[in-house]
N, C-alpha and C positions, 0 to 999 in steps of 0.2 A: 682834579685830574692829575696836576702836576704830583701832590701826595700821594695818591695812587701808585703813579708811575716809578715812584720813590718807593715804596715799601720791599722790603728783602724777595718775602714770598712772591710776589709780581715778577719781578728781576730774575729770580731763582728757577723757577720753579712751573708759573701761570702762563706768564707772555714765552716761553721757549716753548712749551709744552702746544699752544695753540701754533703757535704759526708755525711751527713742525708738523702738526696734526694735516693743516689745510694745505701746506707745501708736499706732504707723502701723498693726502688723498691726491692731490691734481698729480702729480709726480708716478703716481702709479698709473694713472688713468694715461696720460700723454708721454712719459720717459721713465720706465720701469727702471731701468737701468742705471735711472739718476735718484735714486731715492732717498740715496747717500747726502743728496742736498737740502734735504730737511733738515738734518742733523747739525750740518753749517749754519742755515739756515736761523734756527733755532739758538746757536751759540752765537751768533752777530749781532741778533736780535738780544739779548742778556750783556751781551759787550756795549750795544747802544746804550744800552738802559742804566749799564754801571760806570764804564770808564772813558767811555766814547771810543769812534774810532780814532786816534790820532796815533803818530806815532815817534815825535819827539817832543821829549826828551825819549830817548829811545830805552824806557826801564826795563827790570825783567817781568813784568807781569806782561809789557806789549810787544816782547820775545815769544810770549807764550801764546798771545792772539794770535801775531802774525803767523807763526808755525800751524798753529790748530786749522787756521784760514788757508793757507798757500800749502802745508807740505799733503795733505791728503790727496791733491790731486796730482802733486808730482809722484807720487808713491800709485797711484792709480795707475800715470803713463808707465813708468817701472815693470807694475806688474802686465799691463797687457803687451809691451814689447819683450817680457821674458816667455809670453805663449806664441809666439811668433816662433815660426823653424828654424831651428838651430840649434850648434852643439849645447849637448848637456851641462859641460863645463860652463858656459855663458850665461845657461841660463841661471845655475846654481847663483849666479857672481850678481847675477841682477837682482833675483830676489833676496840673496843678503843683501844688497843696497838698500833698502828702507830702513831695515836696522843702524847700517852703519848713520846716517841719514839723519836719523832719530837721537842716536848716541852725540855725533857731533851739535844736534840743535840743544841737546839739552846742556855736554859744555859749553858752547858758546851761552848760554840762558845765567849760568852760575859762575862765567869767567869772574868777574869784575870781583868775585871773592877768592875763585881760586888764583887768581894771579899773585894775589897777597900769600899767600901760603909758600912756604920751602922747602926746597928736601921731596925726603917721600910726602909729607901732609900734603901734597899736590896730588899725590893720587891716592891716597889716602881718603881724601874728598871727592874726585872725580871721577875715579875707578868704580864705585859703586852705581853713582847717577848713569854713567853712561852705561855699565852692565845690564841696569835694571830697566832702562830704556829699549837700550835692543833686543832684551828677552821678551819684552812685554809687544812690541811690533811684531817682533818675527813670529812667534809664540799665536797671537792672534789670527796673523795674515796667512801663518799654516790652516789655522782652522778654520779662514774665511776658502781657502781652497779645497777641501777637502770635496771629493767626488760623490760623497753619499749626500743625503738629504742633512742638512745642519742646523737649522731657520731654532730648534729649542737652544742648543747649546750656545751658538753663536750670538743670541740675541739675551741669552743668559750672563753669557761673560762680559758682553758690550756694558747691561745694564750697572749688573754689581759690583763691575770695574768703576765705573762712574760714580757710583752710592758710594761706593769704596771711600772712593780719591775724595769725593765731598765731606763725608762724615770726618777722616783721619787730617785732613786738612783745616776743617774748622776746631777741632780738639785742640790743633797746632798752632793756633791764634793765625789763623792766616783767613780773614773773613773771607776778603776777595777771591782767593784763591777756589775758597768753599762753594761762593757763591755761583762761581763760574763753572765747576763740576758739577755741582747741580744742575745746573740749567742744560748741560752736556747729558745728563742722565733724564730730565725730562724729556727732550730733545727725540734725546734714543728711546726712550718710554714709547713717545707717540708713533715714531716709526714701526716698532713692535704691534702695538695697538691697531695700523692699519694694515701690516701685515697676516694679524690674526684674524681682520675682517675679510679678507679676501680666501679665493678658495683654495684646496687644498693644494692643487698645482703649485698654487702661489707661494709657498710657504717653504718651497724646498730649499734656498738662502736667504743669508740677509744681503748680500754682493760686495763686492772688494771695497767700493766709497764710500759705503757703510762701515764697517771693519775699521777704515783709515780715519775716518771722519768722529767717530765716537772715541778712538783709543789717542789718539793721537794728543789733543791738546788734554784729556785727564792723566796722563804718563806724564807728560811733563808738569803738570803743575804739583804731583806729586814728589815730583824730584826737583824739583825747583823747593819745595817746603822743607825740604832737608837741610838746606841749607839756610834759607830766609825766612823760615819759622823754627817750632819745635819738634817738628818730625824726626822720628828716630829712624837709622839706616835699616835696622831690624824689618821695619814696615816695608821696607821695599820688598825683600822677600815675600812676607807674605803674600802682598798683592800679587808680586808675578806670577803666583801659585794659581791667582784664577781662571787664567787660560787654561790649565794645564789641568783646574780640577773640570772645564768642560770637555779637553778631552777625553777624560777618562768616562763623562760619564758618554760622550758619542759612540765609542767601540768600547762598552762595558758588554763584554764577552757571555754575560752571565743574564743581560737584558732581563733585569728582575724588576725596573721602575720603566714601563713603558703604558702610561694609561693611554686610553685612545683621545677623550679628550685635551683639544690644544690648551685650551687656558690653564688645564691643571695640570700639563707633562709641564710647560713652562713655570708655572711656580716651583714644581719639584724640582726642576734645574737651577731655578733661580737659589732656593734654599743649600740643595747642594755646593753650589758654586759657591753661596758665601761663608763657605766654611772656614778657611783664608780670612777672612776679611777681619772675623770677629778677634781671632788674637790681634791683628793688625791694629781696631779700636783699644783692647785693651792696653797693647803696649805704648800709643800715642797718651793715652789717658794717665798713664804711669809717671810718663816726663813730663808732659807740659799739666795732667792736674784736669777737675773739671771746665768744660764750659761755661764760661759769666756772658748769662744773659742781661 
């Protein structure tokens, strides 16, 4: 059992992906509204499995737990006290809060190398991480609010955000980092998965704690690899593009890829979306070289 428990694919991949799966089905049935908590759920369960919970020595991998763990739901309270009455100026101010939020968790994640740095090479190093942070929050949490029906796009960009962050991460020699974007992307899989079981009604989002829950600790472990692996700055870009290739395909003007069946409009989103992603592999593949298995 213990060997089992041990095996990468288990950790990655198996145990996130079930107890995601059994956390959404009850989750939907009893707190629709909570379903965002499978996704934690599922990434706790992979954090057991790989590094524990503990949390000192306080490194930057369990900067990245605790963030994936805790800031989703502060970014939750955020966004529901920005639909609350009141001026549009405040509310503007609340919902860049996650960004900002995002940006400073990810310098504090990478301080302990940028403090060594002088001169401009200080932002040189941290001007990109925290850009690529608050693009990839805000970017997201727009499209987790949008008015129309979202449940393809949104559960598009969640996934191969995740796939993204795993694959460009473990090219980058950074196993654990991989390890735990994966399990974020099974995670989010299963959510998906019982989202397409339910009915149509059902499908019209994936909801905000989902949004924050899935994007939140794969942005940072990608930006955290830039600096503590061999991730190249160039990848940030790419990836930030995949929010933004699901907007396009939401208000695509032209509605020329709209099948009726779910499971196939969501693959064609998914393919869309990872259009990004694949230079992103190529360029990581460039600097750090193949995978040694």
């Amino acid at each position: 059992m213990q060997e089992l428990l041990t095996n990468p694919v288990i950790q990655a991949a198996v145990a996130p992906f079930v107890v995601a799966l059994v956390s959404a089905l009850l989750l939907r049935r009893f707190l629709p509204g909570g379903i965002g908590l499978a996704i934690i759920g599922g990434f706790l369960i992979a954090v057991l499995l790989t590094t524990g919970l503990t949390v000192q020595p306080l490194t930057a991998t369990r900067k990245i737990i605790l963030c994936g763990l805790l800031l989703p739901f502060v970014m939750l309270l955020l966004d529901f006290i920005a639909r609350m009455p009141q001026s549009t100026g405040l509310k503007r101010v609340l919902r860049a809060l996650p960004a900002l939020l995002l940006a400073v968790a990810a310098l504090w994640i990478i301080w302990p190398v940028v403090q060594r740095q002088e001169g401009l090479a200080i932002w040189w190093m941290a001007a990109p991480v925290m850009l690529y942070a608050a693009i990839i929050i805000h970017s997201t949490a727009a499209l987790g609010r949008v008015q129309k029906p979202a449940f393809g796009a949104q559960a598009a960009s969640a996934l191969i955000l995740a796939m993204g962050a795993g694959a460009t991460t473990l090219i980058a020699a950074s196993a654990l980092y991989s390890q735990l974007a994966f399990a974020v992307s099974a995670a989010t899989g299963a959510v998906i998965v019982v989202g397409l079981l339910g009915g149509m009604e059902k499908l019209a989002k994936l909801g905000m704690l989902t949004v924050y829950a899935a994007a939140v600790p794969v942005t940072l472990f990608v930006a955290a690899a830039t600096v503590y692996a061999q991730l190249p700055v160039l990848v940030l870009v790419c990836l930030a593009l995949v929010p933004l290739f699901a907007w396009l395909l939401l208000f695509n003007p032209l509605k020329l890829i709209q099948p009726k069946q779910r499971w196939l409009a969501l693959i064609i989103a998914s393919l869309w979306v990872s259009i990004p992603v694949l230079p992103a592999v190529w360029l990581t593949w460039r600097v750090a070289g193949p995978v040694s298995f």
